[in-house]
C-alpha positions as CSV (number, residue, x, y, z in Angstrom):
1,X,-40.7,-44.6,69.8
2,X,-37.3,-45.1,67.8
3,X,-37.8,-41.4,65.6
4,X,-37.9,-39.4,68.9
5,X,-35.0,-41.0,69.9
6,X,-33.0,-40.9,66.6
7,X,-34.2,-37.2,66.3
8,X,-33.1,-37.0,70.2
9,X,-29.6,-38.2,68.9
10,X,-28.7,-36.4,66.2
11,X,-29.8,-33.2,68.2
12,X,-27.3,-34.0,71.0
13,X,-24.8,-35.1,68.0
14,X,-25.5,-31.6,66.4
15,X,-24.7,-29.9,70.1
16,X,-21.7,-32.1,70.9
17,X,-20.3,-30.8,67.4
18,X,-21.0,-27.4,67.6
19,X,-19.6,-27.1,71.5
20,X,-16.7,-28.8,70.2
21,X,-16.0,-26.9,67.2
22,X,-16.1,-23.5,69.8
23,X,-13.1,-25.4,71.5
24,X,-11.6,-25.9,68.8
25,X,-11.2,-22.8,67.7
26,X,-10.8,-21.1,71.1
27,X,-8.2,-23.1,71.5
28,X,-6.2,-22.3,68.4
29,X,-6.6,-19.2,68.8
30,X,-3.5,-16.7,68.9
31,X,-4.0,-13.0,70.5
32,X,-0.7,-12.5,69.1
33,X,-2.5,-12.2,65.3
34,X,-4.3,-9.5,67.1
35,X,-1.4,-7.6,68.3
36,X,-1.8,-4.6,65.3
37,X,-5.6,-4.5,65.6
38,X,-5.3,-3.7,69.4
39,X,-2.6,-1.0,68.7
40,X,-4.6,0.3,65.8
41,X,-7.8,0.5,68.0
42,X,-6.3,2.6,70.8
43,X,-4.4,5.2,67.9
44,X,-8.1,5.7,66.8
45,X,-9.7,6.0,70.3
46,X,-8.1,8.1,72.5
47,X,-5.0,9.0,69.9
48,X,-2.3,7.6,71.8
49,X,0.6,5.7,70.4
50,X,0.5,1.8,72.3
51,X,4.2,0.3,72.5
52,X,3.4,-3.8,73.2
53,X,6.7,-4.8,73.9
54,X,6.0,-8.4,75.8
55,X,3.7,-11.0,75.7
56,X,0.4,-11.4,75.2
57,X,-1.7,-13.6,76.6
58,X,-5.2,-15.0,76.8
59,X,-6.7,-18.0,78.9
60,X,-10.0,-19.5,79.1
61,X,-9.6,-21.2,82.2
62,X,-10.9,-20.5,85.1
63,X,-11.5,-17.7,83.7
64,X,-11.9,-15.5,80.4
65,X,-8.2,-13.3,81.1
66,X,-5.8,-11.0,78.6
67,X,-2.7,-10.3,80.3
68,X,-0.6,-7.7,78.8
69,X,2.9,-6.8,80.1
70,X,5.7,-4.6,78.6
71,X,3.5,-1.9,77.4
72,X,3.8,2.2,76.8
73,X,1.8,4.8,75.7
74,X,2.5,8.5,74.5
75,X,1.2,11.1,72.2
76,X,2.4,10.7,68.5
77,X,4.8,13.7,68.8
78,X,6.4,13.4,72.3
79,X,10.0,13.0,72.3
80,X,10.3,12.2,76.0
81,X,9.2,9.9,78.8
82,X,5.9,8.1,77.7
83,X,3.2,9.8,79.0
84,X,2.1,5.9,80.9
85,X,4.1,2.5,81.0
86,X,3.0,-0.4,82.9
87,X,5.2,-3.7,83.5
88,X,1.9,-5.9,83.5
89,X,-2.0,-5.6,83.4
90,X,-4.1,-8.6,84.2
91,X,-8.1,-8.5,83.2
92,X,-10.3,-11.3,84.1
93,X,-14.1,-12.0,83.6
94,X,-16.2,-15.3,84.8
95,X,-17.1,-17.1,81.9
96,X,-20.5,-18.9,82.7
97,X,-22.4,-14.9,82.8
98,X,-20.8,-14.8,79.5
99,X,-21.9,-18.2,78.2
100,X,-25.3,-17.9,79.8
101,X,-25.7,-14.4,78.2
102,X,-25.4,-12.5,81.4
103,X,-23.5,-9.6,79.5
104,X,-19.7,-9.5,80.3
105,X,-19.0,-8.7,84.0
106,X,-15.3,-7.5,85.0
107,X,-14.2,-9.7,88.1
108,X,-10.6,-8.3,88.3
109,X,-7.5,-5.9,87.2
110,X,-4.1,-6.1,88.2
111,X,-2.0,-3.7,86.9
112,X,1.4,-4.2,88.5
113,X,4.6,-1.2,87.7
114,X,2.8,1.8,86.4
115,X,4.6,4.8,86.0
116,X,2.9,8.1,84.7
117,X,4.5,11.2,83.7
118,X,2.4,13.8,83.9
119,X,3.6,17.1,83.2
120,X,2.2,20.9,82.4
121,X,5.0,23.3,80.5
122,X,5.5,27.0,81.5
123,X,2.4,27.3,79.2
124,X,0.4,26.0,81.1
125,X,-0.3,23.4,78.6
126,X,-0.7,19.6,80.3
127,X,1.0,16.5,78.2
128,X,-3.1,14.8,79.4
């Protein structure tokens, strides 16, 4: 009776460990060091140029979130208005679907102070 409990016990040692190492790191983790990769990222997706110009920031709890504010985005070569600022965005996602392996579910986005400037030349040609 005392090996299924002392295997019993160093399996729930083993979790207890493991859940607490995730914390850990979750917890000392700074978005900021991330700041490049994210710019770098958009340049390669859609080609635009991403101006971060506040804070970002990421919580855990209640919720998986990013907040964003301060940020701009224009083509490489523009020389005027950015083609989209926005003074904050706010994404959110439940965390249990994500522990439980329920795939990652949007609950909410804020974005707060966008300003687009969309624009076609006597070309015709659009600056989207």
């Amino acid at each position: 009776m005392a090996a299924p409990f002392r295997i019993l016990l160093v399996l729930l040692l083993v979790i207890v460990l493991g859940v607490g190492a995730v914390i850990g790191f979750l917890l000392t983790l700074d978005v900021e060091d991330y700041r490049d990769d994210i710019i770098a990222a958009v340049r390669d997706s859609t080609g635009l140029d991403l101006r971060l110009e506040g804070p970002l920031e990421l919580a855990l709890f209640p919720e998986f979130s990013l907040e964003v504010t301060d940020a701009a985005a224009d083509w490489t070569d523009a020389s005027e208005a950015p083609l989209a600022s926005i003074r904050r965005v706010h994404m959110a996602m439940p965390v249990l679907p994500l522990l439980l392996g329920q795939g990652v579910r949007v609950e909410s986005v804020v974005l707060d102070g966008v300003e687009l400037d969309l624009r076609i030349d006597e070309a015709g040609a659009a600056n989207w």
